[in-house]
KOLKOLFI-164194 format. One record per residue: residue number from 1; x, y, z of N, C-alpha, C in turn. Coordinates in nm, 4 decimals. Layout:
<rs>
R   pos        npx        npy        npz       capx       capy       capz        cpx        cpy        cpz
R   NUM          X          Y          Z          X          Y          Z          X          Y          Z
...
</rs>
This chain:
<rs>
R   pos        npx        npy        npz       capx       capy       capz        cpx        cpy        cpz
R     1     0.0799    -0.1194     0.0000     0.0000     0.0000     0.0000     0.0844     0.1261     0.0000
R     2     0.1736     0.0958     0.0865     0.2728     0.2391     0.0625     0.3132     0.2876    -0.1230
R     3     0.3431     0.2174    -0.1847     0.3913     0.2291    -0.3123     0.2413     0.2630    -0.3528
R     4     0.1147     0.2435    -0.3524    -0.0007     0.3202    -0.4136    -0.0188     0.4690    -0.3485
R     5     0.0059     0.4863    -0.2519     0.0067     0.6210    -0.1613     0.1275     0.6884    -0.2210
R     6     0.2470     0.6599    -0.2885     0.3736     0.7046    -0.3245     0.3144     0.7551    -0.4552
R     7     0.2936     0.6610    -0.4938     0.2439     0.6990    -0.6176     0.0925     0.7920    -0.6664
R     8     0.0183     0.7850    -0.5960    -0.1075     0.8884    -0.5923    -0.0190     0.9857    -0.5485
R     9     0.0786     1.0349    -0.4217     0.1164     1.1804    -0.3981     0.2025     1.1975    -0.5280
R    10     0.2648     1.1382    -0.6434     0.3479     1.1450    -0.7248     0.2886     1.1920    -0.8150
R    11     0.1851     1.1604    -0.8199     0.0925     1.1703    -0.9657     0.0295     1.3125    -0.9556
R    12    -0.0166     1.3644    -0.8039    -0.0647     1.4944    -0.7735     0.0496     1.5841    -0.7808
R    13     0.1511     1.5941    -0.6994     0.2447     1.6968    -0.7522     0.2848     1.6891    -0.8909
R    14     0.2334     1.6639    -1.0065     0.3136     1.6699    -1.0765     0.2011     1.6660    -1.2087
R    15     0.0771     1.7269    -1.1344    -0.0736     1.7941    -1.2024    -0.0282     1.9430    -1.1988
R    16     0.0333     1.9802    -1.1207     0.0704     2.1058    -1.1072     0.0683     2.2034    -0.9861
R    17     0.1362     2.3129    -0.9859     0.0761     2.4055    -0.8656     0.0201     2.4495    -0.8541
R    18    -0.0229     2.5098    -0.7371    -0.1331     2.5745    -0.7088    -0.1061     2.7106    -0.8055
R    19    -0.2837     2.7847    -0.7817    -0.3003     2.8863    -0.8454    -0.1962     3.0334    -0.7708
R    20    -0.1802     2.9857    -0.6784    -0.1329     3.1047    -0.5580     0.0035     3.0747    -0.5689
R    21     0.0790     2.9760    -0.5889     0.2099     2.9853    -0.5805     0.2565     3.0126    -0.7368
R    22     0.1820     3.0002    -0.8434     0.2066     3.1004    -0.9669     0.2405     3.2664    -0.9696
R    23     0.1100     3.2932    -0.9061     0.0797     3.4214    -0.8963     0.1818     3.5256    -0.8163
R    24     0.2402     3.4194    -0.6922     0.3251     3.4999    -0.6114     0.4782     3.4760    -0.7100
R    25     0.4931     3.3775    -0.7753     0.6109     3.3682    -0.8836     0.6131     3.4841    -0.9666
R    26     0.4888     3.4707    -1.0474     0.5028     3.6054    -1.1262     0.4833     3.7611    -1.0941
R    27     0.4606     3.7691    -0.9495     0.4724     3.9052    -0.8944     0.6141     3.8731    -0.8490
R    28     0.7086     3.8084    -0.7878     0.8418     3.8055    -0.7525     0.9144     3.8282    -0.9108
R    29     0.9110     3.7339    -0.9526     0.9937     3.7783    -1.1250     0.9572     3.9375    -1.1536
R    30     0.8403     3.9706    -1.1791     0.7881     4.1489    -1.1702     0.9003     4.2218    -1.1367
R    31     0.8924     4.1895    -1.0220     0.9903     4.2652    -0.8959     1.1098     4.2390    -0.9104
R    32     1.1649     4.1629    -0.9408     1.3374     4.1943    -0.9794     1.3390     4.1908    -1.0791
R    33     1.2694     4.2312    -1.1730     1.2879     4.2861    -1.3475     1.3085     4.3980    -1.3213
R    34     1.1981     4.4602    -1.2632     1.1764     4.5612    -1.1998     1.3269     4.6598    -1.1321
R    35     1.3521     4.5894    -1.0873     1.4872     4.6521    -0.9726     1.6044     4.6385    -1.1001
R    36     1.6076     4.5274    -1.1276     1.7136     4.5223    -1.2666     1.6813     4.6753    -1.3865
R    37     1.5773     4.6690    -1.4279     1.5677     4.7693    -1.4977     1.5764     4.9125    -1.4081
R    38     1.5635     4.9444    -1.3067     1.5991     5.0526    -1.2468     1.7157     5.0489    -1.2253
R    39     1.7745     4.9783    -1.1876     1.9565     5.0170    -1.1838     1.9893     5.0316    -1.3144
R    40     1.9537     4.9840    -1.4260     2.0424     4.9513    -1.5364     2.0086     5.1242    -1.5857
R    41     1.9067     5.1738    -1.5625     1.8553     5.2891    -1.6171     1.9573     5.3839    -1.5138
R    42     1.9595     5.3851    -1.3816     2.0448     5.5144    -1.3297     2.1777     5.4566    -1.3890
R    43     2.2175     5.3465    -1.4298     2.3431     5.4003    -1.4454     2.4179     5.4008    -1.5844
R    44     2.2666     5.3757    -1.6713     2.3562     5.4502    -1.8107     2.2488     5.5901    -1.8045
R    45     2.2324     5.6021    -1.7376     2.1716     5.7981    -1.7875     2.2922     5.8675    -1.7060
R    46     2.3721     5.8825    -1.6335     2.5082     5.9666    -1.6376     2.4664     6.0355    -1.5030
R    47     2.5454     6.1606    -1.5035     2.5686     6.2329    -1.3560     2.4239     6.2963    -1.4279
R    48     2.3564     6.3867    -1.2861     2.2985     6.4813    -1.2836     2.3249     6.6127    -1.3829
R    49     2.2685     6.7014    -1.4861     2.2577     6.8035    -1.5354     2.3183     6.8990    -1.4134
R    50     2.3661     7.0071    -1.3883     2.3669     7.1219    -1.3131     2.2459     7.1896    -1.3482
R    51     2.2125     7.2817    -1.2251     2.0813     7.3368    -1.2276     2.0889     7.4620    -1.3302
R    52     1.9849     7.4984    -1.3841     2.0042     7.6101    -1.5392     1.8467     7.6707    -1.4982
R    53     1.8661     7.7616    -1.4170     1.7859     7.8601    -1.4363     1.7204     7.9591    -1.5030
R    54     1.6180     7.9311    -1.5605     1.5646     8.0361    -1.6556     1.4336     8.1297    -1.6027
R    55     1.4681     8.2895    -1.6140     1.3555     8.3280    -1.5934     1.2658     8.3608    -1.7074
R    56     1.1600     8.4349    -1.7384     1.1478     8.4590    -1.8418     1.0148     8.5179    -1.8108
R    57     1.0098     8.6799    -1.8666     0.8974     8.7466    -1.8183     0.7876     8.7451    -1.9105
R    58     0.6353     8.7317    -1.8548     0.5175     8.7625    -1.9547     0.4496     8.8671    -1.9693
R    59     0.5121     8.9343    -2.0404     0.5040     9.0722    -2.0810     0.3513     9.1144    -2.1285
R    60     0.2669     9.0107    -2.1813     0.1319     8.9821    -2.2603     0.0309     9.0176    -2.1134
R    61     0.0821     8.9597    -2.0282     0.0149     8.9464    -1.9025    -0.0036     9.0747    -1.7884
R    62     0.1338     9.1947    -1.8126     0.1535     9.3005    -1.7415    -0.0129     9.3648    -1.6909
R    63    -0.0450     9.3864    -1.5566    -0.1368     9.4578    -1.4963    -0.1212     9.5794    -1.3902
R    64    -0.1962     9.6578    -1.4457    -0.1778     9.7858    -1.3103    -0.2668     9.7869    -1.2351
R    65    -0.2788     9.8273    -1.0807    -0.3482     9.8085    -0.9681    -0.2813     9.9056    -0.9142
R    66    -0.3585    10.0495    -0.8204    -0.3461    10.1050    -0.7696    -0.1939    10.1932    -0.8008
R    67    -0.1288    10.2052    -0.9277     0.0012    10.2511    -0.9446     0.0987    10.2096    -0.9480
R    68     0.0786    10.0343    -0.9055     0.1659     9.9612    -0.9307     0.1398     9.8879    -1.0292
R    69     0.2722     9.8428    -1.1285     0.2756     9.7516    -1.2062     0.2978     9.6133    -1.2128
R    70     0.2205     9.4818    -1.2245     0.2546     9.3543    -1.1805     0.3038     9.2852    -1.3451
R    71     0.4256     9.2469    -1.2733     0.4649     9.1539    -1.4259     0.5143     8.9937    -1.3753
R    72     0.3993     8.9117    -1.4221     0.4040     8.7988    -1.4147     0.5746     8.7240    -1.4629
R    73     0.6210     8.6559    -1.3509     0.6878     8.5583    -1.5084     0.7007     8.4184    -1.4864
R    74     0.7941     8.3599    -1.5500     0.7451     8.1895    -1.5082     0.9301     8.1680    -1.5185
R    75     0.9441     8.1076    -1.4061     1.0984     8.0581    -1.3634     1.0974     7.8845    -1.3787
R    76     1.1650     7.8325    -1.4293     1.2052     7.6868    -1.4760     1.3764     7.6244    -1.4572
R    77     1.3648     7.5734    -1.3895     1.5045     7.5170    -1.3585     1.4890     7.4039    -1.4653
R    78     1.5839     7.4053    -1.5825     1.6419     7.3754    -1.6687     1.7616     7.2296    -1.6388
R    79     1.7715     7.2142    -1.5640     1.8416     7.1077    -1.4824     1.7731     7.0052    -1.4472
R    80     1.8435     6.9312    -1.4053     1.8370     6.8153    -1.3277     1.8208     6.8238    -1.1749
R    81     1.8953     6.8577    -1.1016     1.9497     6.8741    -0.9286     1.8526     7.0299    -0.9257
R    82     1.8006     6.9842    -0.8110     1.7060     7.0380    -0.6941     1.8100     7.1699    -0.6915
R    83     1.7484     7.2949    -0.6418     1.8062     7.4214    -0.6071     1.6970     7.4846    -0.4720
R    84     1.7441     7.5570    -0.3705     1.6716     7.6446    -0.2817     1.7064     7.7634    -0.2973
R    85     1.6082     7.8004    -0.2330     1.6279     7.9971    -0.2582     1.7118     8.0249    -0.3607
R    86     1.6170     8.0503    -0.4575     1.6825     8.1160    -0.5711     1.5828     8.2629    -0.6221
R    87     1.7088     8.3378    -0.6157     1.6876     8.4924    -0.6437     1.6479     8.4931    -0.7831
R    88     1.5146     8.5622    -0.8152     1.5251     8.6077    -0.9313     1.5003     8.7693    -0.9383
R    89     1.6091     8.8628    -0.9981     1.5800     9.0098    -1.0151     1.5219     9.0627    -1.1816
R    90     1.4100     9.1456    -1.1540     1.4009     9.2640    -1.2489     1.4444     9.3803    -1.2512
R    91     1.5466     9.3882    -1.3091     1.5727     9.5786    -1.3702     1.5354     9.6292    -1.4544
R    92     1.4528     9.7210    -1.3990     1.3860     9.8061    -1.5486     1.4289     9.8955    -1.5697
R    93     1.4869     9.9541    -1.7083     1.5109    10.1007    -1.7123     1.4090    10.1766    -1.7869
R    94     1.4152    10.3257    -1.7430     1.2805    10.3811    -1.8100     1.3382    10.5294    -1.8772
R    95     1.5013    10.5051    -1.8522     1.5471    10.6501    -1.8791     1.5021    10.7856    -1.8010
R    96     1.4320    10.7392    -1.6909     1.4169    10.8775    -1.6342     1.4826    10.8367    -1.4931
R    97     1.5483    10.8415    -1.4322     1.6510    10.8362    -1.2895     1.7101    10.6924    -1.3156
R    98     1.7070    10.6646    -1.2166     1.8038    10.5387    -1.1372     1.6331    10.4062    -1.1697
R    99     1.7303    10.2854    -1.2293     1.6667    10.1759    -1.2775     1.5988    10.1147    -1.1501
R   100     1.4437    10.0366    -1.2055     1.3598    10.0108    -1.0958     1.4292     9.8583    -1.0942
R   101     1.4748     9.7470    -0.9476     1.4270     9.6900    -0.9387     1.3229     9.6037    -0.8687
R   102     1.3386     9.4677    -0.8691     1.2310     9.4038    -0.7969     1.2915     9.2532    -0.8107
R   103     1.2570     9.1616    -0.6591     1.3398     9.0783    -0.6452     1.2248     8.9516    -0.6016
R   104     1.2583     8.8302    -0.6574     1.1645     8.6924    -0.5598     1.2404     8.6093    -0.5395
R   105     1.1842     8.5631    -0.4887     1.2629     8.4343    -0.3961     1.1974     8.2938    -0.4125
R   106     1.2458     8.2331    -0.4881     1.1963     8.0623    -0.5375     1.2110     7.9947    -0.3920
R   107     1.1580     7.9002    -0.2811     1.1793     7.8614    -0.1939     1.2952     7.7653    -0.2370
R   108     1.1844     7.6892    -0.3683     1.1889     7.5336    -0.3433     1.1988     7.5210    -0.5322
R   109     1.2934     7.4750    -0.6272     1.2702     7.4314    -0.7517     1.3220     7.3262    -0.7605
R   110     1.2742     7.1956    -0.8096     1.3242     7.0985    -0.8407     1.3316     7.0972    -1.0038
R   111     1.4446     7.0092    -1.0021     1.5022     6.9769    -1.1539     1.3740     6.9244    -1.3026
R   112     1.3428     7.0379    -1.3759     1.2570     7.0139    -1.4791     1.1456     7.0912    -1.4064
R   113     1.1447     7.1576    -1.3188     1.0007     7.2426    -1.2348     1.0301     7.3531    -1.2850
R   114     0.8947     7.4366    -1.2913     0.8029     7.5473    -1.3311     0.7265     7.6016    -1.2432
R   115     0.7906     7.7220    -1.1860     0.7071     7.8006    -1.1217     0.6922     7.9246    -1.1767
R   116     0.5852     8.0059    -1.0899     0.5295     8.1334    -1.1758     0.5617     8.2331    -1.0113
R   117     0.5763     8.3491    -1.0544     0.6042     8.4685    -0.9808     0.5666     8.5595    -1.0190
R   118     0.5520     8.6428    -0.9373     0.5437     8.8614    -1.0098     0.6166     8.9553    -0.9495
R   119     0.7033     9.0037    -1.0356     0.7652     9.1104    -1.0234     0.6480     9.2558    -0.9901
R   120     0.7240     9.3354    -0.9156     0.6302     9.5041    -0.8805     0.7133     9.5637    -0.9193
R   121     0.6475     9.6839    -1.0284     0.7642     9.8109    -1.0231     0.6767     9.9236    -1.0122
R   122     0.7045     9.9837    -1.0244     0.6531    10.1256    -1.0452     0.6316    10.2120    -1.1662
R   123     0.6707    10.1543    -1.2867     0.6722    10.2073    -1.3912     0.6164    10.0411    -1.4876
R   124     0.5240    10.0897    -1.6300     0.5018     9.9574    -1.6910     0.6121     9.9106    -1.7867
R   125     0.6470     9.7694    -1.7271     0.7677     9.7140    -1.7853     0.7399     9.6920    -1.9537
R   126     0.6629     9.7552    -2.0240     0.6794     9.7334    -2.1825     0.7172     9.8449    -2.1824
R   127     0.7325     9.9223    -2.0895     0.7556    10.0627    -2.1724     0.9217    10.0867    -2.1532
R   128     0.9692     9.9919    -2.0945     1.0995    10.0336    -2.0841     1.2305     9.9610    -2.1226
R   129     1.3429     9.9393    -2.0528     1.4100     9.7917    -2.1175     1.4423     9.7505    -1.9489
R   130     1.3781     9.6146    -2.0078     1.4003     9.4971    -1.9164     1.4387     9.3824    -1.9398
R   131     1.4887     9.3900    -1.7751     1.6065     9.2427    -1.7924     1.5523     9.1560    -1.6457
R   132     1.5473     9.0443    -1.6636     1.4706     8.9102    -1.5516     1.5882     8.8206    -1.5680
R   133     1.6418     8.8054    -1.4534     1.6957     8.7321    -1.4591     1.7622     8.6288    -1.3418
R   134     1.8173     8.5161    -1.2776     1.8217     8.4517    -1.1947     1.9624     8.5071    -1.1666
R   135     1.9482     8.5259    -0.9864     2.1193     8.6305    -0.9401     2.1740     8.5446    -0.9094
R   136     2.1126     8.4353    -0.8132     2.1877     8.3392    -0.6895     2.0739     8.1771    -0.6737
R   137     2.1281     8.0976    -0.6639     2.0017     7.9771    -0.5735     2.1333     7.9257    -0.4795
R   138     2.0988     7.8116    -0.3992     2.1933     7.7659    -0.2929     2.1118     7.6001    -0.3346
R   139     2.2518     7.5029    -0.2946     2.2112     7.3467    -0.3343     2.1583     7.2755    -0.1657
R   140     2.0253     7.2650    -0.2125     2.0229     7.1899    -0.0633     2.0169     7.1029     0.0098
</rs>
């Protein structure tokens, strides 16, 4: 009788596995494809870009309120690597005294991010020559 009992458990393992020990196979294989293709990707894409700040004013957008002038613009770190506090200044000149500016402060830009800001001056920036541009950020 043992050799019929040997042989019935022989004959069942070998109907197949269960539905559940498939399923957890092919979520484990998933998962270190998975991890394989993420390493293989950081390490042929190279070092980090340096951060490339761009400001760039929307001149289309300029509004006055109470005597002041608001000029929208939209700042984009052009990079890769994260930047904090980053200065962006407007100087406007209008040919009549000493050039207006106006200064913001990005908290927080991460690499390929788009943020929007507004410059204030006192005079409307189409009417004069202006320059937007990024002074300083710090790596954090």
């Amino acid at each position: 009788m043992s050799d019929e009992r040997r042989f019935e458990q022989q004959s069942q393992e070998s109907e197949g596995r269960p539905a559940a020990e498939w399923i957890t196979l092919g979520i484990s294989i998933a998962f270190v494809a998975a991890m394989v293709a993420l390493v293989t990707w950081f390490y042929f894409r190279g070092a980090e870009e340096v951060p490339a700040i761009v400001a760039e004013a929307q001149l289309a957008e300029v509004s006055e309120r109470n005597g002041s002038w608001y000029l929208p613009i939209e700042i984009l770190n052009d990079g890769d690597a994260t930047v904090a506090d980053a200065i962006i200044r407007g100087e406007l000149v209008t040919g009549s005294g000493e050039p207006q500016t106006a200064e913001v402060t990005i908290d927080f830009l991460a690499g390929g991010e788009r943020e929007q800001a507004t410059l204030v001056f006192d005079s409307d920036p189409r009417e004069g020559d202006l320059t937007v541009a990024p002074v300083s950020y710090e790596n954090p």
